[in-house]
C-alpha positions in Angstrom: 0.8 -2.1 26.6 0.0 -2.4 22.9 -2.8 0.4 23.4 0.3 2.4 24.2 2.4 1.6 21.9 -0.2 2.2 19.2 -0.9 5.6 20.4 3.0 6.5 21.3 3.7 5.5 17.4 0.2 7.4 16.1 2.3 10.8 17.7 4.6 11.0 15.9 4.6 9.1 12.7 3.4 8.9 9.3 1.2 6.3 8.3 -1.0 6.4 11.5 -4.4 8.2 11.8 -4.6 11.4 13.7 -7.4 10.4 15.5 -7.3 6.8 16.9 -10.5 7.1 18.5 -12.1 7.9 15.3 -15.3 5.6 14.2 -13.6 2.5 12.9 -15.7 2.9 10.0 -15.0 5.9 8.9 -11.3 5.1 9.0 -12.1 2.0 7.1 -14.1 3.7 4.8 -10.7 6.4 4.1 -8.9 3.2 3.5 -11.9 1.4 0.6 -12.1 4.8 -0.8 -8.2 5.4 -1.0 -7.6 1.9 -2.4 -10.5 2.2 -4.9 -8.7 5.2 -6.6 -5.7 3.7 -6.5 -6.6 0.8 -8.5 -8.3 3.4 -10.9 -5.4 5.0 -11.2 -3.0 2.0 -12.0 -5.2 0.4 -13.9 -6.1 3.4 -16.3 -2.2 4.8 -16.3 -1.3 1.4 -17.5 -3.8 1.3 -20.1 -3.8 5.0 -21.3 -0.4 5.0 -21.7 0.0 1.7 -24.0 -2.3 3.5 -26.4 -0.6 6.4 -26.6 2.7 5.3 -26.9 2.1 2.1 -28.6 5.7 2.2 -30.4 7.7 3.9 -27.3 7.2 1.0 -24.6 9.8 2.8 -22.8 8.2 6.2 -22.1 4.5 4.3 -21.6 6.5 2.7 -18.6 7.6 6.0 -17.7 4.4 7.9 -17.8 2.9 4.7 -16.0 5.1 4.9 -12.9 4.8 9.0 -12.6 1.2 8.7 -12.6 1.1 6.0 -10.2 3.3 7.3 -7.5 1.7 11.1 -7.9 -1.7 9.3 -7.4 -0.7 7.5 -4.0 1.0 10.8 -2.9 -2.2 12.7 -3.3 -4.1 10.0 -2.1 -1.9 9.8 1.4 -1.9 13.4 1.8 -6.1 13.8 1.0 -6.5 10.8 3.4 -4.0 10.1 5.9 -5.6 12.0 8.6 -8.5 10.0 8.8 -6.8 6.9 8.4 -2.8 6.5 8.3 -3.3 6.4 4.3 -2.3 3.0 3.9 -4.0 1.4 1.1 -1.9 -1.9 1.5 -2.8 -5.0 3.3 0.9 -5.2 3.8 1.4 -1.6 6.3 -1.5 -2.4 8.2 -0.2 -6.3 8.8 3.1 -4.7 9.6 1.5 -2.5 12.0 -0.3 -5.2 13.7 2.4 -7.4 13.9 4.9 -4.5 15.2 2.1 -4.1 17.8 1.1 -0.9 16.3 -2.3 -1.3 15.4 -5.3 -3.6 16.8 -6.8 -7.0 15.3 -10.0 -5.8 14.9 -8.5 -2.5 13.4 -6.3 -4.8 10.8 -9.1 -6.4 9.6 -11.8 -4.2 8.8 -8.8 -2.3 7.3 -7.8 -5.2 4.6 -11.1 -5.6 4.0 -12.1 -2.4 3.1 -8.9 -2.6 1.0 -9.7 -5.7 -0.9 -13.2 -4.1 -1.6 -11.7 -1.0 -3.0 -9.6 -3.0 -5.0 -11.7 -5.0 -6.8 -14.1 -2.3 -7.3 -11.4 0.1 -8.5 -11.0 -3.0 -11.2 -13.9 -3.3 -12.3 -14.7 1.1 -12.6 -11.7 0.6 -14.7 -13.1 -1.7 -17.1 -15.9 0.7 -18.1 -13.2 3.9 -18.3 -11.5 1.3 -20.6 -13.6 -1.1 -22.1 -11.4 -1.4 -25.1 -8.0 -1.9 -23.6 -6.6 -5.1 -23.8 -5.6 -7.1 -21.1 -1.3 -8.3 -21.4 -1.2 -11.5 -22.9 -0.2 -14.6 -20.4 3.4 -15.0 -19.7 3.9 -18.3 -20.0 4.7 -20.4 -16.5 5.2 -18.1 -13.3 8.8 -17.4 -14.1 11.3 -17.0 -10.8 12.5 -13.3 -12.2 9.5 -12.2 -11.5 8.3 -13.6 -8.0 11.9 -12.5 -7.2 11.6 -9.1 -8.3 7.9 -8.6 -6.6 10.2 -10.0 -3.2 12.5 -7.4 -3.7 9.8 -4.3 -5.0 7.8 -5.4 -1.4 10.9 -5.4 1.1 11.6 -2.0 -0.5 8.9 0.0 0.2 8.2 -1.5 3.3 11.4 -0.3 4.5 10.8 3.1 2.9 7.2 3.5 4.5 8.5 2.1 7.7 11.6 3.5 7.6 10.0 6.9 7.4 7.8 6.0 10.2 10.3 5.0 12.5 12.7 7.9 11.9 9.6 10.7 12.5 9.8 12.4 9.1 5.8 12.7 9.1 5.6 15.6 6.3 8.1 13.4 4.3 6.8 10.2 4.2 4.0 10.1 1.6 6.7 11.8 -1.0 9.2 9.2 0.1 7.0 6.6 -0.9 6.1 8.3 -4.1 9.9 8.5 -5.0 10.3 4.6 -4.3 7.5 3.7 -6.0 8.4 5.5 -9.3 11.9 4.0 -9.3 10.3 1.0 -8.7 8.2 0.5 -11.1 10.6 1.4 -13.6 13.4 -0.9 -12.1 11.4 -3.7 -11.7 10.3 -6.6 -14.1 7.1 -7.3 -12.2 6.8 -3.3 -12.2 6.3 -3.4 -8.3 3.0 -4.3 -7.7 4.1 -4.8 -3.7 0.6 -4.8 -2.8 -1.7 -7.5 -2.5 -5.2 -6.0 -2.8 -4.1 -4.9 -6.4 -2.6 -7.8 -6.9 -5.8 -10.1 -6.4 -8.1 -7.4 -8.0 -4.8 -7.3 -11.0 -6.6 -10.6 -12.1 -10.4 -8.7 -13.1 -8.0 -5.5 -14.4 -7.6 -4.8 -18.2 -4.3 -3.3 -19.6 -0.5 -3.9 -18.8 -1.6 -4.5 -15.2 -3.7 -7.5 -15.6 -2.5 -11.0 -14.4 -3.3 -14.7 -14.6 -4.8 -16.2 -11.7 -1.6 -18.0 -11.0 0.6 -14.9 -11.5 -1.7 -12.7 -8.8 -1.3 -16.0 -6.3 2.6 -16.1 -6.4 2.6 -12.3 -5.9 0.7 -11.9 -2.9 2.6 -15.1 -1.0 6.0 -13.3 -2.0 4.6 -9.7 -0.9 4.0 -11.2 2.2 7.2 -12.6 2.7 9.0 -9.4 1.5 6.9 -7.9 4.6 8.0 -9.8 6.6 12.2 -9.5 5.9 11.6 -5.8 6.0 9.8 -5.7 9.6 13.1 -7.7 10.3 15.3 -4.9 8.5 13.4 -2.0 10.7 13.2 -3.8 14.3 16.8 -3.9 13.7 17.7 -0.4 12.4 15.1 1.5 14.2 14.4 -0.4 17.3 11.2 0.3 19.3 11.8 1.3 23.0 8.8 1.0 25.6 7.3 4.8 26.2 8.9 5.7 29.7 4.8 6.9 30.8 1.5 5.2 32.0 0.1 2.8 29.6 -2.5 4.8 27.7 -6.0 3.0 26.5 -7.7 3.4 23.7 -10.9 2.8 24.8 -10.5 5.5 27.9 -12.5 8.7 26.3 -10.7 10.8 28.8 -8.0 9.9 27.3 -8.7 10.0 23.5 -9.5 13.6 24.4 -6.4 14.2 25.3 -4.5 12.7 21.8 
C-alpha cells in the first residue's frame, strides 16, 4: 500500500521524481549535487553581500534572501525530475513519514544531502577565504529557536501544501516566494533546513553558527516538521487511490509510470 501511495503522490505532485524507478543513485546523486550548490549559494550571498553593503545591513539582507530563493528555484527546476528537488532532510522525512517515500529511499537521500552540505561549506571557504564568520551571539536565545520553529512549519506547509493541492508547475516558485519573505521576516533568517544548518557551523559569513546554535536549530526544524505534517493531514487529507496497489519493484509496471 505505501508503494501505491508513493507512486499515486509521484503523478501528480511537485516535489516527487518523475521517474521512481530511477537508479537510487542517481536520484541521490541530484539531491548531493542540488544541496551542494545550495550551500554555495547561501553561503557566498551572505558573504558577498556584507562586503558590499557593509553600511546598508538592510539591503545585504535583501540581496541575501533574493539570491537564495532564485538559487533554490533554479535548482528545483534543473533537478526535480530526477529527484523531487528536495534538498532538505526535512521534505524527504515528511515524505517518508506521510508514507510517500521509502526508508531506504529517505536515507540515502539525507545523506547525500548532508554530504552536499558540508562540502558546499567548505567550496565556500575557498570562494571566500577572507570573509569573516558572524561573531557568537551570546547564549542560544529563545527568539531565535522560536523563529527557526516558525521559518520550518512555514515552508513545510508551503512545499507540502503545493504538493497536496497539485500545482506541480507552481511549486518551486512558491517556495522561492516563502523563502525570500522568510528570510527577511525572520531573526534566525530561515535557515529551516538542517543539512545547512550542521554544515552552517564549517561556513564563513553571516551564515555561520556556533556549534550549540546549529544543535538547537535542527531539533526545532524537526519539530516545526512535524506541526506542519499535522497542518497538511488536516487541510489536504490523503484518500487511498480507488485502484490496484501498484509496486515499485514490478518493471512492468514502472514502464507504465
Amino acid at each position: 500500500m505505501r508503494a501505491a501511495r508513493v507512486i499515486a503522490a509521484q503523478r501528480a505532485a511537485c516535489f516527487f521524481e518523475d521517474d521512481p524507478g530511477l537508479a537510487l543513485g542517481r536520484r541521490a546523486l541530484a539531491e548531493g549535487v542540488g544541496t551542494l550548490l545550495l550551500t554555495i549559494a547561501a553561503v557566498g550571498a551572505g558573504a558577498a553581500s556584507a562586503q558590499a553593503f557593509a553600511e546598508l545591513p538592510g539591503m545585504a539582507l535583501l540581496v541575501t534572501a533574493i539570491a537564495i530563493a532564485a538559487a533554490l528555484v533554479g535548482l528545483i527546476l534543473a533537478l526535480g525530475k530526477v529527484s523531487g528537488g528536495h534538498f532538505n532532510p526535512l521534505i524527504t522525512a515528511l515524505q517518508w513519514l506521510a508514507g510517500e517515500r521509502t526508508i531506504s529511499c529517505t536515507i540515502a537521500y539525507v545523506v547525500a544531502q548532508g554530504i552536499g552540505a558540508i562540502a558546499g561549506a567548505l567550496l565556500a571557504q575557498v570562494l571566500y577565504p577572507e570573509a569573516i564568520a558572524s561573531p557568537p551571539v551570546g547564549p542560544v536565545g529563545f527568539d531565535l529557536i522560536f523563529s527557526e520553529l516558525v521559518a520550518s512549519v512555514g515552508l513545510m506547509l508551503v512545499v507540502f501544501g503545493c504538493s497536496r493541492s497539485g500545482r506541480i508547475e507552481t511549486g518551486p516558485f512558491a517556495v522561492g516566494a516563502w523563502l525570500t519573505a522568510a528570510i527577511i521576516a525572520t531573526p534566525s533568517g530561515s535557515l529551516a533546513n538542517p543539512a545547512i544548518a550542521l554544515a552552517a557551523v564549517l561556513a564563513t559569513g553571516p551564515l555561520h553558527l556556533g556549534p550549540a546554535m546549529a544543535g538547537w536549530f535542527v531539533v526545532v526544524e524537526l519539530v516545526g516538521a512535524v506541526i506542519a505534517l499535522g497542518l497538511v493531514q488536516i487541510l489536504y487529507p490523503v484518500t487511498e487511490p480507488d485502484h490496484d496497489p501498484i509496486r515499485l519493484d514490478d518493471p512492468a509496471e514502472q514502464r507504465r509510470i
